[in-house]
N, C-alpha and C positions, 0 to 999 in steps of 0.2 A: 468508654470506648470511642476514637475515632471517627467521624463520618467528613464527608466530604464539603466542603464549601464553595465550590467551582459552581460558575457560574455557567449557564447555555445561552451561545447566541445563535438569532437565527441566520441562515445562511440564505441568497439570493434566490432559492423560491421557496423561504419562508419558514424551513424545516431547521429543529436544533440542529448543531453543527455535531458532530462524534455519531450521528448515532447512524447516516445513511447507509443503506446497504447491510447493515451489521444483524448475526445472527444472536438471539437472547432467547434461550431457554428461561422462563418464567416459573418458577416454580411455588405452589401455593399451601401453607399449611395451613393444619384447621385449628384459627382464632377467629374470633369476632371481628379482629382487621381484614380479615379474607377479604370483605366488600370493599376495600382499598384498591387491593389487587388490579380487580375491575378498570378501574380508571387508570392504574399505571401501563394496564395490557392496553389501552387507549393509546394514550398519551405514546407509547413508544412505537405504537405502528403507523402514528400520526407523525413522528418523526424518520420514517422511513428505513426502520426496523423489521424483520422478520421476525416475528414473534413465535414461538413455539412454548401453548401453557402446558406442565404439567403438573395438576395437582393429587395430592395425597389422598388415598380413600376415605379418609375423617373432614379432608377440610372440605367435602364436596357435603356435609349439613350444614356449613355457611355459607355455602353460595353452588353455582348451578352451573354443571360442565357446557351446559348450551351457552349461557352468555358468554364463557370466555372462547367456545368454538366462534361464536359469531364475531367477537371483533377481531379475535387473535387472524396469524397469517393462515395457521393448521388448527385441525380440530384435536381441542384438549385431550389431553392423555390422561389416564388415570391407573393403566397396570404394567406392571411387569411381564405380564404372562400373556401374549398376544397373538395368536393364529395368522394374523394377514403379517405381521411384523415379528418375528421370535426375537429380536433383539434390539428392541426402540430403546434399552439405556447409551447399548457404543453408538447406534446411529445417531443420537441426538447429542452425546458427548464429544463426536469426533466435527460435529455441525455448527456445535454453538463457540463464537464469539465470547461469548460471556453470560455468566448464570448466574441469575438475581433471583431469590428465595426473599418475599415479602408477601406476608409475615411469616417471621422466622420463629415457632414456638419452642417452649424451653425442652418438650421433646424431643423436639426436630434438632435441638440444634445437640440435644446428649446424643442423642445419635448417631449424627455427624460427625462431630468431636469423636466421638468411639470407631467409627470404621463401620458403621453398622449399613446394611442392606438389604431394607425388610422391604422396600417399596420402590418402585420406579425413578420417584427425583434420589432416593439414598444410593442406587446405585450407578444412577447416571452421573453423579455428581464424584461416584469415588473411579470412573472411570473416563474423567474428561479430563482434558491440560487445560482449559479454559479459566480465566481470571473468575473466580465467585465473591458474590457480592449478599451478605446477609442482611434483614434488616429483623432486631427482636421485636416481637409484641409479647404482654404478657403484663400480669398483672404486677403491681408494683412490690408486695411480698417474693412473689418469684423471682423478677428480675434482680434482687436484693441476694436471692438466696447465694451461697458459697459458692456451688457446684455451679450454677449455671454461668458465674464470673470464671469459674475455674474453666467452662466449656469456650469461653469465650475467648480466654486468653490462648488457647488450644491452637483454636484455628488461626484466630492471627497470628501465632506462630509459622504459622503455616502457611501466612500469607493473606489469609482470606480477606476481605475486608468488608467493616463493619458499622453500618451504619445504628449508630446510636440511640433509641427509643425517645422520644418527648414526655416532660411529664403534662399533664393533663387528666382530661376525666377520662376514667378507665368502666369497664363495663361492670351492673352492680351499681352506677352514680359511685365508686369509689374516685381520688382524685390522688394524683402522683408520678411516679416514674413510672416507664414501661408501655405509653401509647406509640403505635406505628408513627416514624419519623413522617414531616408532612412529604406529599406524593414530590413537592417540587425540590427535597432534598435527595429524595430516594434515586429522583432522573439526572439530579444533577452529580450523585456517586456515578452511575454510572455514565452521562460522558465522560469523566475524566476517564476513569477507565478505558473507554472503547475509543477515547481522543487517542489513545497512546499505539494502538493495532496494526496501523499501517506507518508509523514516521520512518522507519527502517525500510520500508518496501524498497526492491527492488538493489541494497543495497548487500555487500559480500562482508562478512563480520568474522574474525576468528577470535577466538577466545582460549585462551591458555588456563587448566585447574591441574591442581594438585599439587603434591610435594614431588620434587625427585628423591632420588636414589641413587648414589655415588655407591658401589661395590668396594667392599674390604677385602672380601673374599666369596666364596660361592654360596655362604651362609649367610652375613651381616652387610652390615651398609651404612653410611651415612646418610640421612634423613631427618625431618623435620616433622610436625604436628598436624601438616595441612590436609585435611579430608577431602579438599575438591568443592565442598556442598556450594563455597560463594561463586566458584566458577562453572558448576553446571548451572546455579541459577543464572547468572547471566547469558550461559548460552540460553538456556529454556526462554529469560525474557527476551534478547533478541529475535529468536525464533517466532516468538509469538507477536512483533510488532512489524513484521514480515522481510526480515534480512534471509539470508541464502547462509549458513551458519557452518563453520569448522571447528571444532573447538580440540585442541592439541591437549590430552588431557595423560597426568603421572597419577589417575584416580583409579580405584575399581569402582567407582559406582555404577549403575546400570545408566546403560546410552538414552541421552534425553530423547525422544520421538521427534522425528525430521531435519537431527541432526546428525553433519556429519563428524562421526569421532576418530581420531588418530591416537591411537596409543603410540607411548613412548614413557620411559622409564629414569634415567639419568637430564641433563641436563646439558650434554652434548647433543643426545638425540632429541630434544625438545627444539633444543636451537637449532637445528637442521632442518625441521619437520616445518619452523613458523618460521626460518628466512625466505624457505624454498617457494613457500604461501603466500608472505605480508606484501610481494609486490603486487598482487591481483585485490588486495583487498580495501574496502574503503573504510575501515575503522577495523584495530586491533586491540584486545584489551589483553594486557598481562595479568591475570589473577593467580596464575602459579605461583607456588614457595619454590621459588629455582634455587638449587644450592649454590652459596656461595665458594665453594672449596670443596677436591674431591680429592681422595691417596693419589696417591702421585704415580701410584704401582700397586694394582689389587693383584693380590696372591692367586694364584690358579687351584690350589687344597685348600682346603679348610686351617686354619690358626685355632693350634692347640694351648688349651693350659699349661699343659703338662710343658710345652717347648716356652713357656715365662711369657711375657708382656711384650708384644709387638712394635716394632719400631714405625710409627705410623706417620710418613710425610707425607705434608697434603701441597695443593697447588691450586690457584686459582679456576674457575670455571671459565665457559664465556659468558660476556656479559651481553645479555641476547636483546634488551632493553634498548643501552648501550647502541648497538649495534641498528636496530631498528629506527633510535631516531637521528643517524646519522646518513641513513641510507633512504630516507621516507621518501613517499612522491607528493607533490603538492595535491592539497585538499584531503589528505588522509589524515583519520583523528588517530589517535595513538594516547592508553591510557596505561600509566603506570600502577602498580601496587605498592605499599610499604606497609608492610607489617612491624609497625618500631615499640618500644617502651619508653617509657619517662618523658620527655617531649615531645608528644609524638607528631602532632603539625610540622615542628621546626624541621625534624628527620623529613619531613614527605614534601617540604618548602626546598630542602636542597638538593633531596632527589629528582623532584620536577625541574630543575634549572642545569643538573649536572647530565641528565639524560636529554633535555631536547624534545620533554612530549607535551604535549595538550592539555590530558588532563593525570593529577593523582590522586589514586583513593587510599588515605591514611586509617590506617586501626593502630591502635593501642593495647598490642593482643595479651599484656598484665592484665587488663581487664577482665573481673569473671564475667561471662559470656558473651566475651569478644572475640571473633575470631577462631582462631583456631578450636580442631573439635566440637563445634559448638553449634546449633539449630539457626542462635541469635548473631548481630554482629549489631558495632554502631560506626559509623565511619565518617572522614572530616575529610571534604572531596575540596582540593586545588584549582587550577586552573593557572594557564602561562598567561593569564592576565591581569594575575590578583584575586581573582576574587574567592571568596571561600563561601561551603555550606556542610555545618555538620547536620549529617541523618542520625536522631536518636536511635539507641538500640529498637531494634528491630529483627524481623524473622530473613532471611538470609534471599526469600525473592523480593522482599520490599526493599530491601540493599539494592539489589540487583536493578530493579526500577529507579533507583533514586540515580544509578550511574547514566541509565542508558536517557534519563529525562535529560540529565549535564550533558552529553555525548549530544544530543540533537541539539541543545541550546547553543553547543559550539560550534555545530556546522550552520549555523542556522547566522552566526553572525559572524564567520568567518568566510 
């Protein structure tokens, strides 16, 4: 599994850099690493974090809700079911920055993986938008075991991310996989994480998902494979790195939270919806399957069998791409899609130079789970200056982070 290798520096009075101001719900199961915990709830109020612990009714026999009230910012939580607070999971969901679960035990994390909400971090954590951050402890047979690899690959589908066990001596004097990563790895997953929160602040981001829909008749349509999922994820990570978000979307999926959605359906009305927008905005990303070609003349009845095989011409769409980087205003990033087969760089090398944008994000959507319909994607991002970086497959908001990391790298030296 993944962990982090970024590095923390301190910034001029002294404190790591990512973590000031930032809210971290702490969440703590019951392993024998609990007493790690401790020290991480330190260390990150000491870099100028708002701390909020909440640990699980089991993990409070390895360690004691008072020492983590006294260093945390708030006094540790431990239920669900609360008289002064009836609903401390959305309060602390809707508050945190980012939720770090150390140690993550092999229960905690089936759990998880399952949707489950027997206790206060399980359902605070299934009702937050916040970036989570796990780290396993657990004995080295466990960490081994199937399921708990199968709970794992789960969540990082899902985005989570997960900081990877050290082998070492485990409890028992047993020696191997499955000790809590050391504390200075565990802080340094989460600055990168919390480094990334505000680079967008302040900044107007639209984001285009889904397939269109060219009408044949009042039944059928031309259309394409695309479910939206890579282009909500991008609005949701903009969102969450503090941009002001639109996202033009030919998706049903439900509206990501504190964005704003326009629907639209065809590929006429998409292009309408994001010329009327792209001049207020300071970064546009096209993640839409805009059709290429729509009937030239959709029928007003339905097209019968029974009346033989329909004479179907089509005609170009507009090319909304096209258009946008011909019309751009200085200092606006502007990122293309291509969705190609067979070569699929070369396709997204001549799409970036025919269109006039910033950046392109190439899939290779013959790939099985690449792209289209799919949780996963992997993609080989461009750039008008050369340079290249492919993101292995991956869960569809670490895509989404891997664009908008290039997207600030380009304004940043542009």
């Amino acid at each position: 599994m993944p962990s982090s290798g970024v590095a923390m520096s301190p910034g001029a009075d002294g404190r790591e850099s990512g973590f000031e101001g930032a809210v971290v719900v702490l969440g703590v199961t019951a392993g024998v690493a609990a007493y790690k915990a401790v020290e991480i709830c330190r260390r990150l109020v000491d870099a100028g974090c708002h701390v909020l612990p909440v640990l699980t009714p089991t993990a409070t026999r390895f360690v004691g809700v008072a020492t983590f009230s006294a260093l945390a910012s708030e006094p540790a939580r431990t239920e669900l079911f609360d008289p002064a607070d009836p609903i401390p999971h959305t309060r602390l969901a809707q508050a945190a920055d980012l939720v770090l679960v150390a140690p993550a035990t092999a229960n905690f994390l089936a759990e998880y993986a399952a949707g489950l909400a027997s206790d206060l971090l399980g359902a605070m954590l299934l009702a937050t938008s916040a970036p989570v951050i796990v780290c396993p402890a657990m004995h080295a047979e466990m960490w081994r075991h199937s399921s708990v690899q199968e709970n794992l690959a789960t969540l990082t589908r899902r985005g989570v991310v997960v900081v990877a066990p050290e082998s070492g001596r485990l409890a028992g004097g047993d020696v191997g996989p499955g000790r809590l990563a050391d504390v200075s790895a565990v802080l340094a997953a989460a600055a990168e994480v919390l480094g990334r929160r505000c680079d967008l602040a302040g900044l107007r981001v639209l984001v285009t998902a889904g397939g269109t829909r060219e009408p044949i008749d009042p039944v059928r349509f031309l259309g394409n494979r695309s479910s939206g999922r890579q282009g909500y994820a991008l609005a949701v990570e903009a969102r969450r790195r503090g941009a002001t978000v639109t996202l033009v979307s030919a998706s049903t999926l439900d509206p990501p939270p504190g964005v704003e959605v326009v629907p639209v359906e065809t590929a006429a009305e998409l292009a309408g919806e994001v010329l009327a927008r792209s001049a207020e905005c300071d970064v546009v990303v096209m993640a839409a399957a805009v059709a290429d070609f729509r009937p030239q003349k959709a029928s007003p009845t339905k097209l019968r069998k029974r009346d033989g095989v329909p004479r179907l011409v089509l005609e170009p769409t507009e090319d909304v791409l096209a258009e946008l980087g011909s019309r751009r205003r200085p200092g606006q990033v502007l990122v293309g899609f291509a969705a190609e087969t067979g070569d699929a760089p070369a396709g997204g090398a001549a799409k970036l130079a025919a269109k006039r944008v910033d950046l392109v994000v190439v899939n290779d959507v013959s790939v099985p789970g690449v792209g289209f319909e799919s949780a996963t994607n992997a993609v080989t991002i461009l750039d008008a200056a050369g340079g290249r970086l492919d993101v292995p497959l991956g869960p569809k908001p670490t895509i989404a982070a891997a664009v908008f990391d290039a997207v600030v790298r380009w304004r940043r030296r542009t």
